[in-house]
C-alpha positions in Angstrom: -20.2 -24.8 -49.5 -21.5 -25.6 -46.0 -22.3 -23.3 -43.3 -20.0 -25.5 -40.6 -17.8 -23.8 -38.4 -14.1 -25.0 -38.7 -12.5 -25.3 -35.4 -9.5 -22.7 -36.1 -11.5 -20.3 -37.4 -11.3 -17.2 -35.7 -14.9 -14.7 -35.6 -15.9 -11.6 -34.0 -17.7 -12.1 -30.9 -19.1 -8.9 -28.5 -19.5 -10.0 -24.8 -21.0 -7.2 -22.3 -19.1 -7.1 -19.2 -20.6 -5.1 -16.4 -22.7 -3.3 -18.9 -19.9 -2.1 -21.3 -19.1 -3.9 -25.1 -15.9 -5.8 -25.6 -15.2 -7.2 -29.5 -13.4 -10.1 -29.4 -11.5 -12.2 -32.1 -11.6 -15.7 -30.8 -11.3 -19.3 -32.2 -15.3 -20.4 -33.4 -14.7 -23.5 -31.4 -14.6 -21.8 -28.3 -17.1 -18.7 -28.9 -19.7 -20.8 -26.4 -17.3 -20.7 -23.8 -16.4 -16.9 -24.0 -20.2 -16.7 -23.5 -20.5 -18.7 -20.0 -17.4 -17.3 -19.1 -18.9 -13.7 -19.3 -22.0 -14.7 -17.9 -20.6 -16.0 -15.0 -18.5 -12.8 -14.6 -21.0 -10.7 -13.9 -23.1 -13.1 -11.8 -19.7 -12.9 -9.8 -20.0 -9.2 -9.8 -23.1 -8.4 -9.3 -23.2 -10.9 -6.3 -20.4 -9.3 -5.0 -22.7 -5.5 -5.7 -25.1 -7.3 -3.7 -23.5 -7.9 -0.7 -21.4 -5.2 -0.5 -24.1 -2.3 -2.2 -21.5 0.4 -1.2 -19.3 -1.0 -3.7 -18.4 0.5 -7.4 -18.9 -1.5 -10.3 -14.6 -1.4 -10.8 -14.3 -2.8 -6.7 -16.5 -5.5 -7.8 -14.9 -6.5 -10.8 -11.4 -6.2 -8.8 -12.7 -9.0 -6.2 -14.0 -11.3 -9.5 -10.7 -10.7 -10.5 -9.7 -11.5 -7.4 -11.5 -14.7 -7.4 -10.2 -16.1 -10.3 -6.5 -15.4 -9.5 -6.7 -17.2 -5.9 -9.1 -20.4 -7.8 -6.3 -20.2 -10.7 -3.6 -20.4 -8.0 -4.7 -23.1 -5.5 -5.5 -25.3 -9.1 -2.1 -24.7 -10.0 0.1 -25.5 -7.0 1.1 -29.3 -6.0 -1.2 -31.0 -4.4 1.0 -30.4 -0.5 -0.4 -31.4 2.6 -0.2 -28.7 5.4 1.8 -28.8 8.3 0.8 -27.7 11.4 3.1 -27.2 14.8 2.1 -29.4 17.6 
């Protein structure tokens, strides 16, 4: 039997966010991404902590979230050029 992950095979990963645990069942194939993706959460938030220090770790997490939505939503919309009045 070999040791070769199958790529519906779901396992058990645990990501930190923000310092706290969150077990995860996710397809092997794309345990690497759920990595980066974490990783570059809290980059996103602790940048955010940084430039704003009077920030909680929730208000930072909020404005990642934040983040993401508005990235999700211009990737998502047609591709419509903006008018402007003369």
């Amino acid at each position: 039997m070999t040791n070769e992950q199958q790529p519906n095979q779901i396992v058990q990963v645990t990501i930190l966010i923000a310092g706290r645990p969150y077990l995860l069942k996710v397809n092997a194939a794309d345990e690497a991404l759920i990595h980066r993706l974490a990783k570059e959460i809290n980059d996103k938030a602790t940048a955010f902590k940084a430039a704003q220090p009077s920030k909680d770790t929730q208000d930072c997490l909020a404005l990642t979230l934040l983040t993401y939505a508005v990235e999700l939503h211009r990737s998502s919309r047609p591709s419509v050029p903006e008018l402007h009045p003369a």
